[in-house]
PARODREN-568206 format. One line per 5 residues: their letters; for each residue x, y, z of N, C-alpha, C. Coordinates in steps of 0.1 Angstrom, whole numbers, plus 2048, in hexadecimal, padded with zeros to 3 digits. Atoms other than C-alpha are relative to their C-alpha. Layout:
BEGIN
a) X/Y/Z/X/Y/Z/X/Y/Z ~ ...
END
This chain:
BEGIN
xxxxx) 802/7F7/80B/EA9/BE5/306/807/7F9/7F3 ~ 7FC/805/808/EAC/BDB/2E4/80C/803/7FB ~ 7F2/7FC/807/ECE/BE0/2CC/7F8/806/7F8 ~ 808/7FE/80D/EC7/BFA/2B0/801/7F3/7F3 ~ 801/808/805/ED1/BDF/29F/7F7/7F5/7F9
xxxxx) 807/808/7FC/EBB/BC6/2A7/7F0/806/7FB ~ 80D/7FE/800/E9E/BDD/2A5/7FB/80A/7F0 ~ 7FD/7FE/80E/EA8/BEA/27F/7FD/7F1/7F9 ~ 801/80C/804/EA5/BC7/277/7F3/7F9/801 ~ 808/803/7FF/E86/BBE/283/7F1/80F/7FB
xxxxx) 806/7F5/809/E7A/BE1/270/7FC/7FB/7F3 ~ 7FC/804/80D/E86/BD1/252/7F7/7F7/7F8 ~ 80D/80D/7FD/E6F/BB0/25A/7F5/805/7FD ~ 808/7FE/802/E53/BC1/260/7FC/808/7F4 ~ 802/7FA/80C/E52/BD6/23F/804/7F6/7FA
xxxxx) 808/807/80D/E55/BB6/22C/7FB/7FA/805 ~ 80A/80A/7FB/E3C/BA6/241/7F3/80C/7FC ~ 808/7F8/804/E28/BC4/239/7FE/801/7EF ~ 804/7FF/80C/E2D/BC4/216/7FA/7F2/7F8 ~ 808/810/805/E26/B9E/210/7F0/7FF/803
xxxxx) 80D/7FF/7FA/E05/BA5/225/7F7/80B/7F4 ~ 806/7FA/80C/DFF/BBD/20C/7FD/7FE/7F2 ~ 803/80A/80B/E04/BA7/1F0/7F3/7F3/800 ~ 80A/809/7F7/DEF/B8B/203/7F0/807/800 ~ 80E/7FB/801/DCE/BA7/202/7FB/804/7F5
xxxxx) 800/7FE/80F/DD4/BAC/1DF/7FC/7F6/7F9 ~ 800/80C/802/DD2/B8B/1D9/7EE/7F9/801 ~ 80D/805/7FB/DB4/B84/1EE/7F2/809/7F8 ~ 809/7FB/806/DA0/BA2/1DD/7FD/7FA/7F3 ~ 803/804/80F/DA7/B96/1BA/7F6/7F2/802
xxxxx) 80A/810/7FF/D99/B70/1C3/7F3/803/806 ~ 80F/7FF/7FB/D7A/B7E/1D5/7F9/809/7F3 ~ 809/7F8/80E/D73/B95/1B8/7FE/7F9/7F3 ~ 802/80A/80D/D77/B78/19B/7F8/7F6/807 ~ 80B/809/7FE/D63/B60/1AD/7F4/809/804
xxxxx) 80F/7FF/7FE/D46/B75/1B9/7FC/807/7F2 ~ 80E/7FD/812/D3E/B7F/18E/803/7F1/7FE ~ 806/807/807/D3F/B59/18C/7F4/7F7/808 ~ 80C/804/7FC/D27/B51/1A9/7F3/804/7F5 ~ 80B/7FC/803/D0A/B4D/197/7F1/7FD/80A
xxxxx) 80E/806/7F6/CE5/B50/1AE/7F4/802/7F6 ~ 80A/805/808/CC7/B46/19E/7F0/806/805 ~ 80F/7FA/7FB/CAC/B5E/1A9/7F3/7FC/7F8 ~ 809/7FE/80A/C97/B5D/18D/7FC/7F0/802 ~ 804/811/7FE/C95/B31/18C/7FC/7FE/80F
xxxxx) 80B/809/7F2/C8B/B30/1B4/7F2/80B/7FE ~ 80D/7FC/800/C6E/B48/1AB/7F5/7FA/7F5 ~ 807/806/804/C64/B35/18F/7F8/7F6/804 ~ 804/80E/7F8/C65/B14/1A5/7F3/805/808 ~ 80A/7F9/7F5/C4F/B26/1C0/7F2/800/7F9
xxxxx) 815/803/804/C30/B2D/1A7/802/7F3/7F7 ~ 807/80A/803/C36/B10/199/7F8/7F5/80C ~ 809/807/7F2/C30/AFD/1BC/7F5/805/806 ~ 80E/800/7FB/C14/B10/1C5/7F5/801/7F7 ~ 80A/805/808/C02/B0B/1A1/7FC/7EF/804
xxxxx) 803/80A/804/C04/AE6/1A7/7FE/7FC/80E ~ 807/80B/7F2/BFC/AE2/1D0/80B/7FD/807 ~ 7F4/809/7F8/C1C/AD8/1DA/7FF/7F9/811 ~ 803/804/7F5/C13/AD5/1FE/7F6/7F5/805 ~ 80C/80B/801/BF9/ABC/1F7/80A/7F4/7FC
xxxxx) 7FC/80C/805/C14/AA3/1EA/809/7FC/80C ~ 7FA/80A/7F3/C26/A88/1FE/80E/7F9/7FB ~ 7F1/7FF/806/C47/A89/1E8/808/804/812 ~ 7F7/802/7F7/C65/A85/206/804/80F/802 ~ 7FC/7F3/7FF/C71/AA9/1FC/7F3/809/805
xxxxx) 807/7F2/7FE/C53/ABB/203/7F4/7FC/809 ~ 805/804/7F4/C42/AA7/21F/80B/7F7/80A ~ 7F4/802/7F9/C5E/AA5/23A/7FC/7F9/812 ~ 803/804/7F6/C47/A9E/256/804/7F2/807 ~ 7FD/808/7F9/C52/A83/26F/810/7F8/7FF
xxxxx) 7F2/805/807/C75/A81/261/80D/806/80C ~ 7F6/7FB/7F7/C97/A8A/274/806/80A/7FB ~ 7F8/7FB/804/CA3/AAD/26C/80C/800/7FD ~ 7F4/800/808/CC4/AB7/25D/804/80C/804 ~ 7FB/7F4/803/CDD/AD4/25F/809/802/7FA
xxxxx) 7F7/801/80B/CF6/AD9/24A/809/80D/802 ~ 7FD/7F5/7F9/D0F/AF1/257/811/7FE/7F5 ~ 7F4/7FF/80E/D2A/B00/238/80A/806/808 ~ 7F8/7F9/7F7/D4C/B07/24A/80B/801/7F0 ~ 7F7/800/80A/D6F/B11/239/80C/7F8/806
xxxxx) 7F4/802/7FA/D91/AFF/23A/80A/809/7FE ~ 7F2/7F3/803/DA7/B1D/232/800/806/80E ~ 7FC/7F7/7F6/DB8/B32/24C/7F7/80C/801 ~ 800/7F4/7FE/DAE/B4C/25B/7F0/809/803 ~ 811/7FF/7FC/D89/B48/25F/7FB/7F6/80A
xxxxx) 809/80B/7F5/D85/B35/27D/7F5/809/808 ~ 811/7FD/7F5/D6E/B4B/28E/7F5/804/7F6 ~ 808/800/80A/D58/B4D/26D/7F7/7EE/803 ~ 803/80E/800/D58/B24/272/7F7/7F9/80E ~ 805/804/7F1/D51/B27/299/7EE/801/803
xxxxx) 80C/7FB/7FF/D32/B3F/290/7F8/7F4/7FD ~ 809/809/804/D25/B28/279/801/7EF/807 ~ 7FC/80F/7F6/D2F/B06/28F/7F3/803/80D ~ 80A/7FE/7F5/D1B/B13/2B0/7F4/802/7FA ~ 80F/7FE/801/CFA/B1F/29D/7FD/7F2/7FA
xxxxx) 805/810/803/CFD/AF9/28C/7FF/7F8/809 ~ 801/808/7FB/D00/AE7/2A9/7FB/807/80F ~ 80A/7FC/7F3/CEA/AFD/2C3/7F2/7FB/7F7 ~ 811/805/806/CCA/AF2/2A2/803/7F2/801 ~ 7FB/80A/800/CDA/AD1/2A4/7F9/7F9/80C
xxxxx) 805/809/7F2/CD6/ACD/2CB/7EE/808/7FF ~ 813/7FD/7FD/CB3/AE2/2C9/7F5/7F7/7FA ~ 808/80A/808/CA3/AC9/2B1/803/7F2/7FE ~ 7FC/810/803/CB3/AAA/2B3/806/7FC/7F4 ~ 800/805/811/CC0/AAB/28E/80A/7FD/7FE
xxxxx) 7F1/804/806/CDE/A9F/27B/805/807/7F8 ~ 7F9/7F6/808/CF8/AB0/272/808/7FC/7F3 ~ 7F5/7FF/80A/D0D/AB4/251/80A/806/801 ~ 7FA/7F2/806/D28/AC8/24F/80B/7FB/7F7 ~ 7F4/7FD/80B/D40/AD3/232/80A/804/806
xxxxx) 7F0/7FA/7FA/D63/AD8/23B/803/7FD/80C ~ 7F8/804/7FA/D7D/AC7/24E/7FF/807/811 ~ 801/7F9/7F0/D7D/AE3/26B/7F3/803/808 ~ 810/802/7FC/D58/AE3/26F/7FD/7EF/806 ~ 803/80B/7FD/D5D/ABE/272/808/7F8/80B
xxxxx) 802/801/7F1/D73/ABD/290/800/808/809 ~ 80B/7F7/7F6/D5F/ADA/2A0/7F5/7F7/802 ~ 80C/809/800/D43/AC3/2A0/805/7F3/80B ~ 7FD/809/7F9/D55/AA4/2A9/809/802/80E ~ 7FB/7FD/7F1/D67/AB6/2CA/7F5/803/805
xxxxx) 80B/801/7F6/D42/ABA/2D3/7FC/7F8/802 ~ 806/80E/800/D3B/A97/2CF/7F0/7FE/7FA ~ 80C/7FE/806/D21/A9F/2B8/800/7F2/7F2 ~ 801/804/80B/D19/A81/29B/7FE/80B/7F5 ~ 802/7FE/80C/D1D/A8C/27B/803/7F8/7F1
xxxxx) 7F6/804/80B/D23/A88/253/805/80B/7FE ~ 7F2/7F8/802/D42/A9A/245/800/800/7F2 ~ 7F5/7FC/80A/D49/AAC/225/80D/807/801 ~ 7F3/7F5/801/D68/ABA/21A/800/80F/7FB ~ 801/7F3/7FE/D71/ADD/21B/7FF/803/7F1
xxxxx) 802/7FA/80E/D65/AF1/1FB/80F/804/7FB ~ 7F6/7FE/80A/D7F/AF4/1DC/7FB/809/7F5 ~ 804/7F9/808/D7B/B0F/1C4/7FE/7F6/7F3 ~ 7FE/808/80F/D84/AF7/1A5/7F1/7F1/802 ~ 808/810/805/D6C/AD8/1B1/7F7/808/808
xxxxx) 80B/7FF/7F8/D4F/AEF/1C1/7F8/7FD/801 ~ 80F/801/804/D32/AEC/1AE/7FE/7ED/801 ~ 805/810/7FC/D3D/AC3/1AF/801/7FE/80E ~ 80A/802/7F3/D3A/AC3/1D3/7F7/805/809 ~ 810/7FB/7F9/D1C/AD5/1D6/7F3/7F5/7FA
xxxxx) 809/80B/806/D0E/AB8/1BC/7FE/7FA/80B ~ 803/80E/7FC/D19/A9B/1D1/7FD/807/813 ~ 809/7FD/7F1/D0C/AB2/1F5/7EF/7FF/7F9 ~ 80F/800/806/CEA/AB4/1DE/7FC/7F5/7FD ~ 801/80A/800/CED/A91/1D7/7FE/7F5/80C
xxxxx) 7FF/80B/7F5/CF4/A80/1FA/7F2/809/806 ~ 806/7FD/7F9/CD7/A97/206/7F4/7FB/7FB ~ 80D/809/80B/CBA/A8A/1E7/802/7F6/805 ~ 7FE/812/7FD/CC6/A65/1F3/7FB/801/80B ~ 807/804/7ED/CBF/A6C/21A/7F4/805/800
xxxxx) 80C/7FB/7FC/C9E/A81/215/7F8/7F5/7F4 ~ 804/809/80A/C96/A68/1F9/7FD/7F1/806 ~ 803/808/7F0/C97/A4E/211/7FD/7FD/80D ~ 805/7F8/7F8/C89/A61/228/808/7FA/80D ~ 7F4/7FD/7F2/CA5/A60/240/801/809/803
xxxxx) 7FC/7F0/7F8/CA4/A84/248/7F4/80A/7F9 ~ 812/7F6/802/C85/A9F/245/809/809/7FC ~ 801/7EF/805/C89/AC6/248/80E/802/804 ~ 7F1/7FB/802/CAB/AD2/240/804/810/7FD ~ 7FD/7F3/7FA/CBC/AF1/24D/811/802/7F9
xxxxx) 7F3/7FE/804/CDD/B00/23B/808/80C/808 ~ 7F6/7F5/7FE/CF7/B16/24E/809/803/7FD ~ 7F2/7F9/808/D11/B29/23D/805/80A/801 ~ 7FB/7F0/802/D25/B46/23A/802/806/7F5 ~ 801/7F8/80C/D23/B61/222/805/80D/803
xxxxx) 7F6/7F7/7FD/D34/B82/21C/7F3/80F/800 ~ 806/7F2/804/D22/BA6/223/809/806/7F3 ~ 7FD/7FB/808/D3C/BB2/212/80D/7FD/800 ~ 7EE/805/7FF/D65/BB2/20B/809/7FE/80E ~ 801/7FB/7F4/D67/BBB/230/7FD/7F8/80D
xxxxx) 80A/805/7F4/D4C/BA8/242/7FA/7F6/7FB ~ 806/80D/7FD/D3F/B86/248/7F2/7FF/809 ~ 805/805/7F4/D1F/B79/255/7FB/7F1/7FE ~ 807/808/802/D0A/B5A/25E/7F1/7FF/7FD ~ 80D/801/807/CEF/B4F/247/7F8/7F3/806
xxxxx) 80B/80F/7FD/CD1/B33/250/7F3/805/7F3 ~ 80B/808/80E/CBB/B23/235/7FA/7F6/801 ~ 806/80C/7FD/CA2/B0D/238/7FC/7FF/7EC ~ 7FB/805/80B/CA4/AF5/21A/7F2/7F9/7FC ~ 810/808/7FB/C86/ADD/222/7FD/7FE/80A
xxxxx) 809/80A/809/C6C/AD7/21F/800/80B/7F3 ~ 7FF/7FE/80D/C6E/AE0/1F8/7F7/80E/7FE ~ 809/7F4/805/C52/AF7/1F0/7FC/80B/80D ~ 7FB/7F3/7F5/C57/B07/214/80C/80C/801 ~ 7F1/7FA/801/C7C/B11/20A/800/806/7F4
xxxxx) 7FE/7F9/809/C6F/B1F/1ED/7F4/80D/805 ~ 80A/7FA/801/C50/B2D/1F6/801/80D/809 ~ 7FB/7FD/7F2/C5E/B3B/217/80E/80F/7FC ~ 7F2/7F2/804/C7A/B54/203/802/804/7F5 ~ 80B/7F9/80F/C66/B5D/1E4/7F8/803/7FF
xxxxx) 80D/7F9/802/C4F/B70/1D7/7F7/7FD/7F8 ~ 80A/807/804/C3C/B55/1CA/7F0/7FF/809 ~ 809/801/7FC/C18/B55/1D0/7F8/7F6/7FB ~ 807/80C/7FD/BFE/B36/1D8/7F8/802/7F2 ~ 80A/801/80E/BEB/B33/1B3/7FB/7F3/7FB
xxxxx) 7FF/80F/803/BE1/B10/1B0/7F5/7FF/7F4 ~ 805/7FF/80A/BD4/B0A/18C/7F8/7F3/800 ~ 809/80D/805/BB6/AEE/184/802/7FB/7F2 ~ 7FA/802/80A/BC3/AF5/162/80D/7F9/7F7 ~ 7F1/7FF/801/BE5/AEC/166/800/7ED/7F9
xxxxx) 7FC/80F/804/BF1/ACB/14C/80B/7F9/804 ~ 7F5/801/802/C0C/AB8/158/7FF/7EE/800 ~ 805/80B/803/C1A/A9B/147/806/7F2/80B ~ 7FE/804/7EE/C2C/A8F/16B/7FC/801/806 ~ 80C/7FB/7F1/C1E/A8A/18A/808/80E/804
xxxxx) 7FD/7F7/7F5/C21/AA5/1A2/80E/7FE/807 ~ 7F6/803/7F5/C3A/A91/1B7/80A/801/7F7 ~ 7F6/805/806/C51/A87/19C/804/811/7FC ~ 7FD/7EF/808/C52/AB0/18C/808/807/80F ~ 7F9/7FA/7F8/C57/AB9/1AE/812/7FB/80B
xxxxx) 7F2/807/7FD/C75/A9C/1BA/808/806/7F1 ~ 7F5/7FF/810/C88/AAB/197/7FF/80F/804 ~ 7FC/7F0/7FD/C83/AD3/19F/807/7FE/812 ~ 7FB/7FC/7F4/C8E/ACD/1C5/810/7FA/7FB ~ 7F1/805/803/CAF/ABB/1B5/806/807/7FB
xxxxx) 7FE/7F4/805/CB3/AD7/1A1/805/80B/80B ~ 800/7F5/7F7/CAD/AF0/1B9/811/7FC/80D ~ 7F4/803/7F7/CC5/ADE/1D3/80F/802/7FB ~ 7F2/7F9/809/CE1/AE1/1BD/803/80C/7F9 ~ 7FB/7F4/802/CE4/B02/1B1/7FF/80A/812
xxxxx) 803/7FD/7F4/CD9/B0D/1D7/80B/7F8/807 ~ 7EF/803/7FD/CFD/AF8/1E2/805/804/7FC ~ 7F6/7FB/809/D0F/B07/1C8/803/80B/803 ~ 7FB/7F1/7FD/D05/B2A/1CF/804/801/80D ~ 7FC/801/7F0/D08/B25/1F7/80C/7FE/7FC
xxxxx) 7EE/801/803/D2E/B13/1EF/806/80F/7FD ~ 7F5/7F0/808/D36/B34/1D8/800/80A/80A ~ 7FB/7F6/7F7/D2B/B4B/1F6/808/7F9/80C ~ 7F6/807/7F0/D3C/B36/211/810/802/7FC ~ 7F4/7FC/802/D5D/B37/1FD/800/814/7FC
xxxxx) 7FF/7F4/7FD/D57/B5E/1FA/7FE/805/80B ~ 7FF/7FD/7F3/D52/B63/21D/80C/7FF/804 ~ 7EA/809/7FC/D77/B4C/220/804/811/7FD ~ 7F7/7F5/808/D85/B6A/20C/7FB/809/806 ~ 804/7F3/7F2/D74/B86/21F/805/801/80B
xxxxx) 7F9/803/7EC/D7E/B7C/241/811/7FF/7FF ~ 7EF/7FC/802/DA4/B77/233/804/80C/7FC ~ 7FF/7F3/804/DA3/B96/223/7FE/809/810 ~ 804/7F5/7F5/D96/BA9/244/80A/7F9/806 ~ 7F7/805/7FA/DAE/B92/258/80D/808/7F6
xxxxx) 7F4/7FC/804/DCE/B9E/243/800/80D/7FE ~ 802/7F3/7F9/DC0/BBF/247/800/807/80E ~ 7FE/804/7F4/DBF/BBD/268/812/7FB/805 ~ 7F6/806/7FF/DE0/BAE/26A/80E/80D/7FD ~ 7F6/7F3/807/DF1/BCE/252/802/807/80A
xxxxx) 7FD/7F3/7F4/DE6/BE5/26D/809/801/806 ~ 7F4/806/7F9/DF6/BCF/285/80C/805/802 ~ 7F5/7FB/802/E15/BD3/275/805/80A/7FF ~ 7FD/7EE/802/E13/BF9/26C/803/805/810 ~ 7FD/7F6/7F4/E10/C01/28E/810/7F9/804
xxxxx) 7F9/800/7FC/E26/BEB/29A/814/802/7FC ~ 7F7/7FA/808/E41/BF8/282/804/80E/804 ~ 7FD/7F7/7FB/E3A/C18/28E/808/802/80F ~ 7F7/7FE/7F3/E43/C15/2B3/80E/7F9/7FF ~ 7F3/806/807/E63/C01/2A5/804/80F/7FC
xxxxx) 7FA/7F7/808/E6B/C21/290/806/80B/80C ~ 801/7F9/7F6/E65/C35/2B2/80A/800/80A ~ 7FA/808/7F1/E7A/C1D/2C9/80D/801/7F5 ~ 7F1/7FB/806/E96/C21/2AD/803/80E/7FB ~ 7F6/7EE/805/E9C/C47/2A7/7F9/801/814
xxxxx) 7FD/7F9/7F1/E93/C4D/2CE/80E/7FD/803 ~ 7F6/804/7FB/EB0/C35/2D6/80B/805/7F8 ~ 7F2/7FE/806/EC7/C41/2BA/804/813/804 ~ 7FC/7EF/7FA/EC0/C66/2C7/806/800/80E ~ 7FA/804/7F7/EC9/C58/2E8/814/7FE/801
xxxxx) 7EC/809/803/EED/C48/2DB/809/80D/7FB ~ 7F7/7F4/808/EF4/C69/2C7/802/80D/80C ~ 7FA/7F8/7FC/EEF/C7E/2E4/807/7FA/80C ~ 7F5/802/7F6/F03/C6C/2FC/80A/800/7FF ~ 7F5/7FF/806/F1B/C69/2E8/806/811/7FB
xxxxx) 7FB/7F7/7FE/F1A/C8F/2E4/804/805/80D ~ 7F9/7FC/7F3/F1E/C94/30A/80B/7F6/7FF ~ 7F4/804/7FF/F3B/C7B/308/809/808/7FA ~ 7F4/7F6/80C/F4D/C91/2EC/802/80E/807 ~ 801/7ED/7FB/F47/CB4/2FD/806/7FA/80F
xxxxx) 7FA/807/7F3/F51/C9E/323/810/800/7FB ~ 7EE/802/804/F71/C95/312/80A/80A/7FA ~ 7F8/7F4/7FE/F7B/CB7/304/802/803/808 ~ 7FA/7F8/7F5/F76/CC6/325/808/7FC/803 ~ 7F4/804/7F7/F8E/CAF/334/80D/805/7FE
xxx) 7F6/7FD/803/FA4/CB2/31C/808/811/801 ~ 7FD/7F2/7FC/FA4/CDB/320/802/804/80E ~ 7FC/7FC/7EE/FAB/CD7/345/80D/7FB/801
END
């Protein structure tokens, strides 16, 4: 049995481990609420893209991005390095490397702990580093850039993105996106419809208009994936240190419990000792 001592002391702990925890979700709310007004998503520019690809045929052209036939898929699986979301990183790890072994494809992944989840399965991959609020949008360029150079080279076809994103302050889930083939990844999650114009002037080919909108497209389509993958991070820490408060509430309470039982214990023994030792003395 504990000392009251001992178990006043460890009261003490847990009410400032509870109050720091509460500083810590305060924290976490503010950063998830200032970055998701600066994610910006671009609805309006992939629906433009979409009738523009189906005024001009796109499926008829033999541009790298938007004829992927006979090439080696890709997946691209967005993890996080912060604490506290590993089973966010597990979700997204197993759905990239169950499409991985079902299609033969090569993997990417973003972030250090995505990258030795991968490599404890003995899976080839390439490796970015884990998303940074301050350099995001530049390593969503140079992920948009090493991926134009391999499908540009036609080292890799149809490309599949997994990531996580936040329902809400609360809740996390796993997203899948197919990326390419080009005017499938647009055509495929917009409400662009097939209009192919005989009228249409343009003073670029086809292929070239269309390798300059998929470089486009790839890049703000990393950017906003990155911004919700780092708002997922912050979701799942937030629900984790919520999770964690409880924890401590409770376990504060059966502490509180285990010290006024015990000190009602000490007070009344100590009253049978006092009323035992009058009697004696009255005999």
């Amino acid at each position: 049995m504990q000392l009251l001592s001992q178990i006043k002391k460890d009261m003490e702990f847990n009410q400032g481990l509870y109050s720091l925890i509460d500083v810590l979700k305060s924290i976490a709310i503010s950063q998830y609420r200032s970055l998701e007004n600066r994610i910006k998503q671009f609805e309006k520019l992939f629906i433009v893209l979409g009738g523009f690809f189906a005024m001009i045929d796109a499926d008829k052209s033999d541009h790298p991005l938007i004829n992927t036939q006979g090439r080696k898929q890709a997946v691209i699986a967005i993890t996080s390095d912060s604490g506290l979301v590993g089973g966010l990183n597990t979700k997204v790890m197993n759905l990239a490397l169950k499409e991985v072994k079902n299609n033969q494809a090569k993997l990417i992944v973003v972030g250090d702990r995505g990258k030795v989840y991968a490599q404890d399965s003995g899976i080839a991959l390439t490796a970015f580093g884990g998303i940074k609020d301050d350099t995001r949008l530049v390593q969503a360029e140079e992920l948009r850039d090493y991926v134009m150079d391999q499908e540009l080279r036609r080292e890799m076809g149809a490309l599949k993105i997994i990531y996580p994103y936040p329902l809400s302050i609360v809740s996390q889930a796993v997203g899948t996106l197919q990326l390419l083939p080009f005017s499938n990844a647009i055509m495929d999650s917009r409400d662009a419809r097939p209009c192919v114009s005989t009228e249409l002037i343009l003073e670029s080919s086809p292929s070239d208009i269309a390798g300059y909108l998929a470089y486009l497209f790839l890049g703000y389509k990393f950017g906003e994936i990155f911004g919700l993958g780092r708002l997922a991070e912050l979701s799942a820490r937030f629900a984790h240190l919520e999770d964690s408060k409880t924890k401590v509430e409770q376990l504060n309470k059966q502490l509180k419990m285990q010290y006024f039982r015990q000190r009602h214990e000490m007070i009344d023994r100590n009253m049978r000792e006092i009323f035992s030792s009058r009697i004696n003395l009255a005999k």
